[in-house]
C-alpha positions as CSV (number, residue, x, y, z in Angstrom):
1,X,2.4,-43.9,-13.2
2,X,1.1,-44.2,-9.7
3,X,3.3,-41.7,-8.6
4,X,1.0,-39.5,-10.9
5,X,-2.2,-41.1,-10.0
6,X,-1.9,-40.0,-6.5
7,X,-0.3,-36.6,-7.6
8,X,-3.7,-35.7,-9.4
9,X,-6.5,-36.8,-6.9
10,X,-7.4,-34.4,-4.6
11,X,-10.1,-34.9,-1.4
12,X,-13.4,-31.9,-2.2
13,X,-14.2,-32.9,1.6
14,X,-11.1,-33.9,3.6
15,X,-13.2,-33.5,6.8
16,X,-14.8,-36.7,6.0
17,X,-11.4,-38.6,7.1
18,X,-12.8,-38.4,10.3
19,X,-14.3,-41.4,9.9
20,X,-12.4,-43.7,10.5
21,X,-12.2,-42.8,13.4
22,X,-14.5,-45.9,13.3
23,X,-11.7,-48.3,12.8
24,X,-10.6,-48.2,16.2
25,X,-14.1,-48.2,18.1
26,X,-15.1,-51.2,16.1
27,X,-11.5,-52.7,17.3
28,X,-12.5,-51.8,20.6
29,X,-15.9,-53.3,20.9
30,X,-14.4,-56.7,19.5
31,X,-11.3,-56.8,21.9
32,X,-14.4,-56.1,25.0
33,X,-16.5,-58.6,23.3
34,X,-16.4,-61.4,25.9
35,X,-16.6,-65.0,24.3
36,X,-18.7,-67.7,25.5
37,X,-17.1,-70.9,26.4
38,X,-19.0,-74.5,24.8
39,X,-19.7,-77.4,27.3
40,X,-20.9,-80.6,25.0
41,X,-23.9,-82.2,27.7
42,X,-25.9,-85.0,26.2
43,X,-28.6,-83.7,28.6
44,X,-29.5,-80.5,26.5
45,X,-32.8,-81.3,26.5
46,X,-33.0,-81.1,30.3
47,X,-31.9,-77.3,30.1
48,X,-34.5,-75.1,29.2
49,X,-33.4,-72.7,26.2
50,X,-31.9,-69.7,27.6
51,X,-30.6,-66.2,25.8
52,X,-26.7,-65.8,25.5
53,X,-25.8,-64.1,29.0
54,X,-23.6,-60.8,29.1
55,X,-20.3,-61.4,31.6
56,X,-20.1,-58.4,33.8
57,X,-16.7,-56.7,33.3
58,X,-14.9,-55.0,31.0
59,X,-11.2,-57.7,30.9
60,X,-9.7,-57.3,27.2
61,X,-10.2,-60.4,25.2
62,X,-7.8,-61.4,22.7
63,X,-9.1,-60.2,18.9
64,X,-10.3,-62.8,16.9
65,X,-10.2,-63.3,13.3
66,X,-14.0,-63.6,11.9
67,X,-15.9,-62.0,9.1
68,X,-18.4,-59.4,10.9
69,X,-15.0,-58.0,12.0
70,X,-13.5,-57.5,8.2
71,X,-16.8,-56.8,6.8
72,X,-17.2,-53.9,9.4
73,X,-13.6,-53.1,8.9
74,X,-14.4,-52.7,5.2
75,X,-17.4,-50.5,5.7
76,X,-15.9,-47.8,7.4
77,X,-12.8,-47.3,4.7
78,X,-15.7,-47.5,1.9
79,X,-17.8,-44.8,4.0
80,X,-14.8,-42.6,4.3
81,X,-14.0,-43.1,0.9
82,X,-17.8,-41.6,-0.1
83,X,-17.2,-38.9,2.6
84,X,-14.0,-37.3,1.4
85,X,-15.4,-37.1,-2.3
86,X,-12.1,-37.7,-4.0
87,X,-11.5,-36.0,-7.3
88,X,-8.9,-36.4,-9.9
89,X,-7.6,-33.4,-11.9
90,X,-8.0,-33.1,-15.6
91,X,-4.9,-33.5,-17.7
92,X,-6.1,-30.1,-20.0
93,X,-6.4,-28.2,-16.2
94,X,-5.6,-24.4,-16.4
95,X,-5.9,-21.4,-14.0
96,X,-5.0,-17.7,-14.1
97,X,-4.0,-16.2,-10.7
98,X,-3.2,-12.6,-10.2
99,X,-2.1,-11.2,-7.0
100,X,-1.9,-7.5,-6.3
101,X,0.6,-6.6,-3.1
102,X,-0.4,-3.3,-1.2
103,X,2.4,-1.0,-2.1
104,X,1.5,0.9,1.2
105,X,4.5,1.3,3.2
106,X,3.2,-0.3,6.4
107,X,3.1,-3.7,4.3
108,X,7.2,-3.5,4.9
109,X,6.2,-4.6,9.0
110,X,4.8,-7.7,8.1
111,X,7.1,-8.4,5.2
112,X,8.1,-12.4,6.5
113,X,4.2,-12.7,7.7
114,X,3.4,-12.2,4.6
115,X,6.5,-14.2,2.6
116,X,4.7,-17.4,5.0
117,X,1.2,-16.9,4.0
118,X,1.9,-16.4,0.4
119,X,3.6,-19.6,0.4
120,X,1.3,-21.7,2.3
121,X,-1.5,-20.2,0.5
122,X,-0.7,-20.7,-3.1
123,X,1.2,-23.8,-2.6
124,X,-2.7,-24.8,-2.0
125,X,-4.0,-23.1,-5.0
126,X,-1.2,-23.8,-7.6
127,X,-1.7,-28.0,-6.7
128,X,-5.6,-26.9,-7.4
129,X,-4.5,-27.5,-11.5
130,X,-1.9,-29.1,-13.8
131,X,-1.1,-25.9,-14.8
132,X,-1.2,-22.3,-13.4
133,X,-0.4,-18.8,-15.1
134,X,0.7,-16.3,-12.3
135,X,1.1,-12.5,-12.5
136,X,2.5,-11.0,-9.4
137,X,1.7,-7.0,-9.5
138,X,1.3,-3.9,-6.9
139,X,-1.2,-1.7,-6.0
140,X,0.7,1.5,-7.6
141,X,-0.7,1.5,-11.3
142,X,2.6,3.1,-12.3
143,X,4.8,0.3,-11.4
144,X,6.0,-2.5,-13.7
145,X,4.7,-6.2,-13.6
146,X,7.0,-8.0,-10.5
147,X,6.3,-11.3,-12.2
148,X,4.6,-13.2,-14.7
149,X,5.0,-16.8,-15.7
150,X,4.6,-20.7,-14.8
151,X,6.8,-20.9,-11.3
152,X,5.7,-20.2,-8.1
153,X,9.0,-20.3,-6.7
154,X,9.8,-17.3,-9.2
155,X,7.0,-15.6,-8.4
156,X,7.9,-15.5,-4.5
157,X,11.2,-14.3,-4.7
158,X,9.8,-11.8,-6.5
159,X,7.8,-10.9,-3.5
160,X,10.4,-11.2,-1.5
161,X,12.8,-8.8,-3.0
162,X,9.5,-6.3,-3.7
163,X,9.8,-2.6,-1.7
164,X,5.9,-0.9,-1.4
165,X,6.7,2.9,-2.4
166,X,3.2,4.5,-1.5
167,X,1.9,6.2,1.4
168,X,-2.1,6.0,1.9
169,X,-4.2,5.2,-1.2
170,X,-7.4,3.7,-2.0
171,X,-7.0,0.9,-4.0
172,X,-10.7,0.3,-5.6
173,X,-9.8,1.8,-9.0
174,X,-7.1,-0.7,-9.5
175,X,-8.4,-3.7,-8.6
176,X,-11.9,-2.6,-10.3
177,X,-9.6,-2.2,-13.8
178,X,-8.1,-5.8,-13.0
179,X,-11.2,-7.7,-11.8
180,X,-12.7,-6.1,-15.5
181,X,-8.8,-6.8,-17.7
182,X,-9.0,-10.9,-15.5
183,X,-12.8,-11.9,-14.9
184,X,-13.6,-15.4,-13.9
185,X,-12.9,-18.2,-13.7
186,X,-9.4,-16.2,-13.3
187,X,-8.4,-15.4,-9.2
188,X,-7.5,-12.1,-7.8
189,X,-6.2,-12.0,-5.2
190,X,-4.9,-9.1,-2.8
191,X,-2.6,-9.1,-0.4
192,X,-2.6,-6.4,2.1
193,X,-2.2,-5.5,6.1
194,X,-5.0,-4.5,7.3
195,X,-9.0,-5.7,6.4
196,X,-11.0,-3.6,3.7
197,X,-13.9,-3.4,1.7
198,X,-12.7,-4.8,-2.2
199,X,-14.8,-5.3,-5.1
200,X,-16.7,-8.2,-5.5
201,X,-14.7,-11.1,-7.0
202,X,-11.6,-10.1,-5.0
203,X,-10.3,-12.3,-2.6
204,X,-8.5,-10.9,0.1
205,X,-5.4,-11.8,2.4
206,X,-4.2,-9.7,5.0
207,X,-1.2,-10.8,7.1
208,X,-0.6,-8.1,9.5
209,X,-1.2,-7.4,13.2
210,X,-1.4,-5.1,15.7
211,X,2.1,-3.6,16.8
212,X,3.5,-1.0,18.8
213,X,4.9,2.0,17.2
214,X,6.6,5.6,17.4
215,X,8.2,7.7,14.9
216,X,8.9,11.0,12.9
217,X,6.0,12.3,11.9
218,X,6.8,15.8,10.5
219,X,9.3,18.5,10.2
220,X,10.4,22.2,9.7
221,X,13.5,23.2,8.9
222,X,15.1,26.7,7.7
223,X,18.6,28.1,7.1
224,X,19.7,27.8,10.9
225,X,17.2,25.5,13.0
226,X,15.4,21.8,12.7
227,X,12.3,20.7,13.9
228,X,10.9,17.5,14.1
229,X,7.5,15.9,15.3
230,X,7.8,12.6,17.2
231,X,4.7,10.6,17.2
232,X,3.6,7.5,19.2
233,X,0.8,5.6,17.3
234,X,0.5,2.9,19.4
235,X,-1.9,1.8,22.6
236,X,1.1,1.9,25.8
237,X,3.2,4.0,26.6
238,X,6.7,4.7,25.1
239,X,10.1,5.6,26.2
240,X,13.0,6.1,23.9
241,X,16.2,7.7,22.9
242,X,17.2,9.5,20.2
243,X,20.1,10.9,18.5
244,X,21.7,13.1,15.8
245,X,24.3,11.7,12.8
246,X,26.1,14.0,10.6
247,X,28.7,13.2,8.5
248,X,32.5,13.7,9.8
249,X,30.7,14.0,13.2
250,X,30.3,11.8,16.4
251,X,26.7,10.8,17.4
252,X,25.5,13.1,19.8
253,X,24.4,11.8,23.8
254,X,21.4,9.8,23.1
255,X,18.7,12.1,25.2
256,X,15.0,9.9,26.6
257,X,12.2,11.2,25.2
258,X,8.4,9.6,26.8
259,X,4.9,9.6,25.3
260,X,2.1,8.6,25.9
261,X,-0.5,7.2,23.7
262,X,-1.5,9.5,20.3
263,X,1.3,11.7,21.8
264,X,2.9,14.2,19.8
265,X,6.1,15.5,21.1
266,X,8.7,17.7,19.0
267,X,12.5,17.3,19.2
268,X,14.9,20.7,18.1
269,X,18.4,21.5,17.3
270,X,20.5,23.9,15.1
271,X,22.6,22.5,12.0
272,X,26.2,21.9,12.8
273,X,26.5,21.3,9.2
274,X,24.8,21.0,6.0
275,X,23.2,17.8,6.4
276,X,21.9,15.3,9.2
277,X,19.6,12.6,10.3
278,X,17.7,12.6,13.6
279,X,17.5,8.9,14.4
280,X,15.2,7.5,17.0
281,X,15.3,3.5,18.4
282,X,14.8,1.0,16.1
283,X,11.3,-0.6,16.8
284,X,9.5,-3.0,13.9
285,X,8.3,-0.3,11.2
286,X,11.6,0.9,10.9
287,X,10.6,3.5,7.4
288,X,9.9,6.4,10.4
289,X,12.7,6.0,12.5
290,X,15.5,7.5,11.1
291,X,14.9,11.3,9.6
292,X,17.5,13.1,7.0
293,X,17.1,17.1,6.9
294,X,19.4,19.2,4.6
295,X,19.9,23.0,5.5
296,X,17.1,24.2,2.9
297,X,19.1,26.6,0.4
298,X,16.6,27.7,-2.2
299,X,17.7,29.1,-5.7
300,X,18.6,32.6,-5.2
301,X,16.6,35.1,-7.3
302,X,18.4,37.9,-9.0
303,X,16.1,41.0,-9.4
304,X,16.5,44.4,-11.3
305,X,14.6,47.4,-10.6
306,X,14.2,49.9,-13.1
307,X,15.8,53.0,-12.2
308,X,14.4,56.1,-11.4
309,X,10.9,55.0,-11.4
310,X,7.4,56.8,-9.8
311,X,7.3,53.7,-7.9
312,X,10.8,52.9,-6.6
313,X,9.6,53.0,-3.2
314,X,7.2,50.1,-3.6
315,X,9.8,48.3,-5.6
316,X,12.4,48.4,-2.8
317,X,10.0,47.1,-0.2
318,X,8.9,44.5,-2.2
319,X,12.4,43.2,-3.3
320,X,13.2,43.5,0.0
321,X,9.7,41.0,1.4
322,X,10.7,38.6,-1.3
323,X,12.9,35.9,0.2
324,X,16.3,34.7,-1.0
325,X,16.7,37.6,-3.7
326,X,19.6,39.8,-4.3
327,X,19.5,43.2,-5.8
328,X,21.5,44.6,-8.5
329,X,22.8,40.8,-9.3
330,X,23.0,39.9,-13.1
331,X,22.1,38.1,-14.9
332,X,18.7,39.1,-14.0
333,X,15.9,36.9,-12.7
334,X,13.5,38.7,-12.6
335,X,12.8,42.5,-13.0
336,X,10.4,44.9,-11.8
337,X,9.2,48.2,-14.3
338,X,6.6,50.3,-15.4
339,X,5.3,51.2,-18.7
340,X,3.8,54.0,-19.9
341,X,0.5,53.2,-22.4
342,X,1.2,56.4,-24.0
343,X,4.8,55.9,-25.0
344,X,4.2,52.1,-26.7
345,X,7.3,49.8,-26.4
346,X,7.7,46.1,-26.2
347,X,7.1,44.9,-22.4
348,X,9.8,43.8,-20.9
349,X,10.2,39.8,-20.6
350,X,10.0,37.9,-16.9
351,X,9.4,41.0,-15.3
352,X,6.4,42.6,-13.3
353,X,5.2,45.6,-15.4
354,X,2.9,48.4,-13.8
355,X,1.3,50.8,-15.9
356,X,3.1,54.2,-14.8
357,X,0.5,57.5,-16.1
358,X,1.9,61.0,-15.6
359,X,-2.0,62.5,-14.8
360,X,-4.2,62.0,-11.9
361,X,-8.0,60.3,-12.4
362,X,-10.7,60.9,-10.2
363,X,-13.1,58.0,-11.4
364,X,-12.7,54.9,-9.5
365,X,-13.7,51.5,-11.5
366,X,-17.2,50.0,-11.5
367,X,-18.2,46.3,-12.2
368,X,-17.6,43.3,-10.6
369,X,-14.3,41.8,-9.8
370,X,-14.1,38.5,-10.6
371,X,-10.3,36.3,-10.5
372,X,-10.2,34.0,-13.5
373,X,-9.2,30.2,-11.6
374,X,-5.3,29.6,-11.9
375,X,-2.7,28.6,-9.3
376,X,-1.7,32.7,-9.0
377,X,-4.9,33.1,-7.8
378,X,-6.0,30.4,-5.8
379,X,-7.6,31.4,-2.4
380,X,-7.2,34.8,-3.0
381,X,-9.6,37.7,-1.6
382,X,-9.9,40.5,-4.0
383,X,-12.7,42.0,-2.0
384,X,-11.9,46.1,-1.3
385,X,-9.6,46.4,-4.1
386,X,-10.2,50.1,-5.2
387,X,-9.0,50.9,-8.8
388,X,-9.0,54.2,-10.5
389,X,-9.5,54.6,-14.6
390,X,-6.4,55.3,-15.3
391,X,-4.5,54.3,-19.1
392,X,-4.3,50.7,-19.6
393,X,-2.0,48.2,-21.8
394,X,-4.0,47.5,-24.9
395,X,-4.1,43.4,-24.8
396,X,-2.8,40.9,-27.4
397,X,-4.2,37.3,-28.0
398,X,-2.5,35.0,-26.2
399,X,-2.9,37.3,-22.6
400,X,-3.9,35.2,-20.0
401,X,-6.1,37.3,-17.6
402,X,-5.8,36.5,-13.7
403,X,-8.6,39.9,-12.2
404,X,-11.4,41.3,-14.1
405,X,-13.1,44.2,-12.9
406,X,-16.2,44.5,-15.0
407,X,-14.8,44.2,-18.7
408,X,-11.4,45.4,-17.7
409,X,-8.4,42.9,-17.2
410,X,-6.9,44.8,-14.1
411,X,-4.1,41.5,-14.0
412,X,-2.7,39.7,-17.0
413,X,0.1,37.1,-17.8
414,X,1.7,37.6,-21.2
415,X,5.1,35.7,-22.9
416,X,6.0,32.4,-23.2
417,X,6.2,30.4,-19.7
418,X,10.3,30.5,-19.9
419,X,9.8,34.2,-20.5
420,X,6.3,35.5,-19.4
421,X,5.3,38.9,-17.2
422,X,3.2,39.6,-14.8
423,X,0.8,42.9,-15.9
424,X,-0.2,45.0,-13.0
425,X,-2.7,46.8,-15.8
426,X,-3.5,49.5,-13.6
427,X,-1.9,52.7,-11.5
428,X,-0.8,51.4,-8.3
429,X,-0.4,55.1,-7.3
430,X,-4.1,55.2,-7.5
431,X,-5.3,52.0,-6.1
432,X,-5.1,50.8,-2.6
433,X,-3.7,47.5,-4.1
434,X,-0.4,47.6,-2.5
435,X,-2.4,47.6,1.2
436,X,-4.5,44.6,-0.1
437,X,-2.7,40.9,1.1
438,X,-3.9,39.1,-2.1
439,X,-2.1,41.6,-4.4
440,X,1.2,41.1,-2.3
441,X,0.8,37.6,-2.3
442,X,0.1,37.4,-5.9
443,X,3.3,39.2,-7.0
444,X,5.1,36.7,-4.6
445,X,4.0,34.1,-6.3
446,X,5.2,35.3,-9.5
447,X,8.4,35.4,-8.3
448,X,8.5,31.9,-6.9
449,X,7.2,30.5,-10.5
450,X,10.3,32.5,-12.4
451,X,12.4,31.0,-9.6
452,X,11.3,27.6,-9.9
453,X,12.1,27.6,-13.8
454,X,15.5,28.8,-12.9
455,X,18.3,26.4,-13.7
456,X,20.1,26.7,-10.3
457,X,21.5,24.1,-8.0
458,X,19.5,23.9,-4.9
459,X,18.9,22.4,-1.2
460,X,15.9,21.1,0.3
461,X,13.9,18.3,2.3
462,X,10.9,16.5,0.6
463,X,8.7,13.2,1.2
464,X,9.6,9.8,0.2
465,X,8.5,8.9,-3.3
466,X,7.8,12.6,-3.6
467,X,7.5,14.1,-7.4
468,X,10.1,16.4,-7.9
469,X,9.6,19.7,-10.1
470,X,13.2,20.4,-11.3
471,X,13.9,23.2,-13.4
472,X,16.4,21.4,-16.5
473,X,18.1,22.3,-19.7
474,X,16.0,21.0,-22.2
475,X,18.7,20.2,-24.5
476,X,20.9,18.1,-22.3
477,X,19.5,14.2,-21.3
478,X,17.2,13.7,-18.5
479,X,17.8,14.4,-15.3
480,X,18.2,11.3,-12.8
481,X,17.6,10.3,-9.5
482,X,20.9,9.6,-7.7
483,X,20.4,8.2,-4.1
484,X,22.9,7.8,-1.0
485,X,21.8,4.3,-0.2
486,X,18.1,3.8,-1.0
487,X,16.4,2.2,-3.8
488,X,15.0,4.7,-6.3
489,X,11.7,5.4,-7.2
490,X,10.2,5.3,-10.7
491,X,10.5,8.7,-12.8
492,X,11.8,11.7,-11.5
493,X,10.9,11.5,-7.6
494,X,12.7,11.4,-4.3
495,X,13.6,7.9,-2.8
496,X,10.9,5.0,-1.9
497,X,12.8,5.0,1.8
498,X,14.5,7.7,4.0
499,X,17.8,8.8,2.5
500,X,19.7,11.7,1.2
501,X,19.8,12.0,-2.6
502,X,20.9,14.6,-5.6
503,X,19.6,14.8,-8.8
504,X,22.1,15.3,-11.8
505,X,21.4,16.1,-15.6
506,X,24.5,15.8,-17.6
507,X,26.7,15.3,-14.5
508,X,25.9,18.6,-13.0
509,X,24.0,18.6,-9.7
510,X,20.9,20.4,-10.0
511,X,19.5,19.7,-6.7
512,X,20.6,18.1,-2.9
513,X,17.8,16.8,-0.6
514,X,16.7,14.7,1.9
515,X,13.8,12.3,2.0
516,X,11.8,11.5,4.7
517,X,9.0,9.4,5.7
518,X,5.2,11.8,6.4
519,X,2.5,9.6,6.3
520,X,1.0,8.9,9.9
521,X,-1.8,7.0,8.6
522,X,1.0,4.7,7.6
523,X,2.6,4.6,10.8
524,X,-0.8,3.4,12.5
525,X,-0.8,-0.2,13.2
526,X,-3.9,-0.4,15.2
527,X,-6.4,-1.2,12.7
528,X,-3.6,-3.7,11.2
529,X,-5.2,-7.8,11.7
530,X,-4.8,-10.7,10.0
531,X,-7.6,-11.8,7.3
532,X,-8.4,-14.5,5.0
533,X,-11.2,-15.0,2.6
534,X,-9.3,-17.8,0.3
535,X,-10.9,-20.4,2.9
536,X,-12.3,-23.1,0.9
537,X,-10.7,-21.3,-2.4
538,X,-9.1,-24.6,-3.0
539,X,-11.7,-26.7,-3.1
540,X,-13.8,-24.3,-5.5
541,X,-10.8,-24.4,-7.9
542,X,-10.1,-28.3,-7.5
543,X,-13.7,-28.7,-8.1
544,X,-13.6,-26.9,-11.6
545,X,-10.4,-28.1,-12.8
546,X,-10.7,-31.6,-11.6
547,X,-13.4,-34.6,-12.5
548,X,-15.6,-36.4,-10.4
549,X,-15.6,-40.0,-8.9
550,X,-16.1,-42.1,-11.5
551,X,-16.5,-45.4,-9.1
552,X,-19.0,-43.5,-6.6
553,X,-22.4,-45.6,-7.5
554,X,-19.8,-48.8,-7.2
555,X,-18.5,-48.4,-3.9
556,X,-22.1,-47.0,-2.5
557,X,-23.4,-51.0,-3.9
558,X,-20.5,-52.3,-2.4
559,X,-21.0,-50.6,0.5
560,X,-24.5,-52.1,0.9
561,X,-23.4,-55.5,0.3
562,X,-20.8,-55.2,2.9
563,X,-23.4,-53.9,5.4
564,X,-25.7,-57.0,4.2
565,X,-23.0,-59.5,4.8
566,X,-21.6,-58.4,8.0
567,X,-24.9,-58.8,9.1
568,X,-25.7,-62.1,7.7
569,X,-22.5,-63.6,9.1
570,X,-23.1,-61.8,12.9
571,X,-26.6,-63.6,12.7
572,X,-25.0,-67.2,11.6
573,X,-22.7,-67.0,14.3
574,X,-25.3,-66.0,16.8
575,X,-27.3,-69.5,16.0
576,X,-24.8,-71.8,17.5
577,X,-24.9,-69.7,21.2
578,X,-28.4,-70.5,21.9
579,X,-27.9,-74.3,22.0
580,X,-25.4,-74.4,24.3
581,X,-24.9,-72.6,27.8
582,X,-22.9,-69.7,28.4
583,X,-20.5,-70.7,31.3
584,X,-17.1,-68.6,32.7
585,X,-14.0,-69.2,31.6
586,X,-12.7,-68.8,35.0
């Protein structure tokens, strides 16, 4: 029963222990207090009557037991005891806490700063009520609940086995939706590295600080060469060595590399082998320091070109400018025809068509040309395109038109996406469109959509927690996310950390890569401080769930009387010194 009397009360001001502080003063002015010494004369009335002398000096007397010492004694514990306003929790107390972790990856720096504060903190808050309902979540929306329940022991290790995923992000819209999902009197807090602006009714705790740091910050890589940016985001100077791993290989020679501060410096090689990781020192952020590349082998495009055609010469160049693609190769990827309007016949399915007329115009098109918005099209200049009126493809519904020039479509899509064309629905013969880079560029990009929904295995290098667009047999089970030695990431994406990883559907690899940390914001640790706005949090929540002093107007009355009699009996005791003479004991 005590033991849960004292459990419950809780001090709304525990400055006010300060006070006694007053214990020992009043100690010390009674152990200075010098005392007079009585000399019985029975010729008092010889004497005149003088005022009790002060000794000079300041020798320590021995403390005597009298009232004004226990009444003053008393005082100060009662004054303390009004100061600290003690409070007792209700038994019905209840309090919802959710805390949001930055899934930034920067937060992994300050991962044990962060473990401490979290405990310290909450400890606080969860002995704020009888009972408190946490839910432990991250910044990412997509991510499941870490932890929800009763234990706050639970809900740490939680933390502590947590792993943030995302690069930048502005976190406003999330903790707008949670703030709206947990108003008060329910907490929200987040915990994060660096200060920010949050919504109002957010608290915030940041545990990180400033730190020195250099890493990978980009790279380019092709079928025989690597590149890769180094970057120093820290305030001094840095000097360090790096090295290359590849499997069934020795490191090479660690080689120095120096930068200064915001230096960017870029490190090169040529692959030995399919695979390797550039690796740099070790330093506190450690997501940047190591960087995987694979030898990028992109799915190779099989094209046919129709034989004998007015526009074979075009058609060989252009096989020829698109990368990766082999002639002749079956079965066919992608295939590249004309059509004559005048002899109908079904178009040809992923294929580029071009409208093929035996006769020569002379009338060049009028009108406008406007591109309709899609990804073909995007940043595109279709500005001196010259277009003569030659035959067209009559259209179907269902075309999707990419260029109008005045009411004609000059550029159309038509098929199903697993099987659609491109239409070129004009003469090429008769247009300066082959000299014009947006038309070349459009036809490549064409070709890189058929090759993307090619079911191929393929090689390449992507960011960490990157989506991943894998072409897949839609009647075989999804395709998964297979990492070396990282953890995963949600849905189909590379890695949370850098690593090498496939991605398998039905037990067939459909892809290798490598993923890499790219996000210098991230890697930034200048702007990183500690922060706190729970200060006083506590005593805002023990003041709601708790009740008030019941005994408060008591010990103020007793206070008073105390006051009164210590008085009283310093006056009594007073009386007897003015009859008699104050000599020294010496």
């Amino acid at each position: 029963m005590t033991a849960q009397f004292f459990s419950s009360l809780h001090f709304a001001n525990p400055v006010g222990f300060f006070a006694l502080l007053g214990i020992p003063a009043i100690l010390a002015i009674h152990l200075l207090h010098r005392q007079s010494r009585r000399l019985p004369t029975s010729t008092l009335f010889l004497f005149e009557t003088l005022p009790p002398v002060s000794a000079h000096g300041r020798r320590i007397d021995r403390l005597r037991n009298s009232a004004p010492l226990w009444f003053q004694l008393l005082a100060v514990l009662l004054v303390t005891w009004l100061l600290v306003q003690p409070r007792w929790l209700r038994a019905d107390s209840a309090q919802q806490v959710t805390v949001v972790l930055d899934s930034s990856v920067s937060m992994d720096a300050f991962r044990t700063r962060m473990l401490d504060a979290l405990r310290n903190r909450f400890g606080e808050i969860s002995a704020a009520a009888n009972r408190t309902r946490w839910t432990l979540l991250e910044s990412d929306p997509s991510r499941p609940t870490l932890y929800s329940g009763n234990n706050l022991s639970a809900l740490l290790e939680a933390a502590a086995k947590w792993t943030p995923a995302l690069g930048h992000h502005d976190v406003t819209r999330t903790l707008q939706s949670l703030r709206s999902l947990n108003p008060p009197p329910a907490s929200l807090i987040f915990v994060t590295d660096r200060p920010q602006a949050v919504p109002e009714g957010v608290d915030l705790l940041s545990a990180g600080e400033p730190i020195e740091n250099c890493g990978f910050s980009g790279l380019k890589a092709d079928a025989d060469t690597w590149t890769a940016l180094v970057t120093n985001s820290g305030t001094a100077p840095r000097s360090l060595k790096w090295w290359v791993e590849a499997p069934g290989h020795q490191p090479t020679a660690p080689e120095s590399i120096a930068l200064a501060p915001g230096q960017s410096a870029s490190l090169h090689g040529r692959f030995s082998t399919d695979e390797l990781t550039v690796v740099l020192e070790a330093d506190r952020f450690t997501a940047d320091d190591r960087l995987p590349v694979v030898r990028p082998k992109p799915k190779p495009l099989n094209l046919s070109i129709q034989p004998q055609s007015a526009l074979d010469p075009f058609f060989q160049r252009l096989a020829a400018s698109i990368p990766d693609s082999k002639s002749g190769a079956t079965p066919s990827d992608l295939r590249l025809a004309t059509h004559d309007p005048l002899a109908p016949a079904p178009l040809p399915e992923r294929a580029i068509v071009f409208v093929a007329e035996p006769g020569q115009s002379k009338k060049f098109l009028t009108g406008e040309i406007l591109a309709e918005p899609h990804p073909l099209t995007t940043d595109l200049n279709w500005q001196g395109l010259l277009v003569k009126n030659s035959l067209r493809i009559p259209s179907k519904p269902g075309d999707e038109v990419l260029l109008w020039q005045g009411d004609r479509p000059l550029i159309f899509l038509r098929g199903e996406a697993a099987s659609r064309s491109l239409v070129v629905n004009f003469d090429l013969r008769q247009s300066n469109a082959d000299r014009l880079p947006a038309f070349v560029l459009l036809l490549h990009r064409f070709a890189e959509t058929l090759r993307s929904r090619k079911i191929a295995p393929e090689s390449a290098n992507f960011e960490t927690s990157q989506r991943l667009n894998i072409a897949r047999d839609p009647g075989s089970p999804q395709p998964v996310v297979v990492p070396d030695s990282a953890p995963p990431a949600a849905g189909l994406r590379a890695p949370v950390r850098p690593d090498f990883f496939r991605v398998r559907q039905a037990g067939t690899d459909l892809l290798r890569g490598a993923a890499r940390f790219a996000d210098p914001r991230e890697s930034d640790f200048r702007e990183a401080a500690p922060a706190d706005s729970l200060t006083g949090k506590t005593s805002q929540l023990v003041e709601r769930n708790s009740l008030a002093d019941p005994f408060r107007p008591l010990a103020a009355l007793v206070l008073a009387a105390t006051l009164l009699a210590s008085w009283a009996t310093a006056r009594k005791l007073e009386k007897p010194n003015r009859m008699h003479v104050a000599a020294d004991r010496s």
